[in-house]
TORBADREN-278678 format. One record per residue (C-alpha): y, z, x; residue number from 1. Coordinates in steps of 0.5 Angstrom, whole numbers, plus 500, padded with zeros to 3 digits. Example, Ala and Ser with C-alpha at 12.3 -4.5 7.8 and 13.67 -1.06 7.14 Angstrom:
# residues 2
ATOM    py    pz    px   resi
ATOM   491   516   525      1
ATOM   498   514   527      2
//
This chain:
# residues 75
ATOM    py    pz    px   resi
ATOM   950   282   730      1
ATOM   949   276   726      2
ATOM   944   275   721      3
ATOM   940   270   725      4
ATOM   939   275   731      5
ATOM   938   280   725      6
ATOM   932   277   722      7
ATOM   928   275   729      8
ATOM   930   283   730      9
ATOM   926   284   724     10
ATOM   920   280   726     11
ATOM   920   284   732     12
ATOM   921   278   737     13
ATOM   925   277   743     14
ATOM   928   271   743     15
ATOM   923   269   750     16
ATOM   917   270   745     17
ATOM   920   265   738     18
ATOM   922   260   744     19
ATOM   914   261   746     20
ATOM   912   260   740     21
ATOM   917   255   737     22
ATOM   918   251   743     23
ATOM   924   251   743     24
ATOM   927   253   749     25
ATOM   931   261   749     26
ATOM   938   258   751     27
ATOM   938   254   745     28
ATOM   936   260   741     29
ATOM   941   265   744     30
ATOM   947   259   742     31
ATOM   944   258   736     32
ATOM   944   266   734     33
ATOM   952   266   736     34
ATOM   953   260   732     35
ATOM   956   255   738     36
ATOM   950   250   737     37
ATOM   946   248   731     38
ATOM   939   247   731     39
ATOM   936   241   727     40
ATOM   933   242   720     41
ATOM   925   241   723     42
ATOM   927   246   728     43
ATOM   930   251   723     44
ATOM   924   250   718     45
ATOM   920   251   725     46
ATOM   923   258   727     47
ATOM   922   259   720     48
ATOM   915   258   719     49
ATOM   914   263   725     50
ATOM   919   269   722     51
ATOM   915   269   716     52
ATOM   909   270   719     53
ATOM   911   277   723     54
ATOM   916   278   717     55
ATOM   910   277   712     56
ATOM   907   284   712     57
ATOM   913   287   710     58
ATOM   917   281   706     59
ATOM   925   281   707     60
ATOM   925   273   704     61
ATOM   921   269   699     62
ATOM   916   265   704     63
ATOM   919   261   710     64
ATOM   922   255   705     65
ATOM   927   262   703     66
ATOM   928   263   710     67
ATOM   929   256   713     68
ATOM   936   257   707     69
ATOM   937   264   710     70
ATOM   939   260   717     71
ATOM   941   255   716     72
ATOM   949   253   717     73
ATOM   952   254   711     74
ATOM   957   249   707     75
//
């Protein structure tokens, strides 16, 4: 599993339910999770900023900022 797909996991999201509350559609995230698409980078902070919220009563990262990084393509 990749890390993507690992920190959804951990905010206990399904990829419907982040689609739903990002507005990104769920194709999108599944491509993205694997890797075959990027998204752009207010797309990336979006799903951050939603991650954070469910990660925030057990915090993996220092606030969305951090995690929109975790996320993002690396260089």
């Amino acid at each position: 599993m990749n890390e993507r797909a690992s920190v959804r996991r951990r905010a206990w999201l399904t990829q419907i339910q982040l689609a739903r509350k990002t507005g990104i559609s769920a194709p999108r995230i599944c491509l993205w999770e694997r890797g075959e698409i990027e998204l752009r980078p207010e797309q990336i902070e979006c799903i951050a900023k939603v991650l954070d919220e469910h990660l925030s009563k057990a915090p993996v990262f220092n606030g969305a900022r951090e995690l929109a990084l975790t996320l993002s393509p690396a260089k």
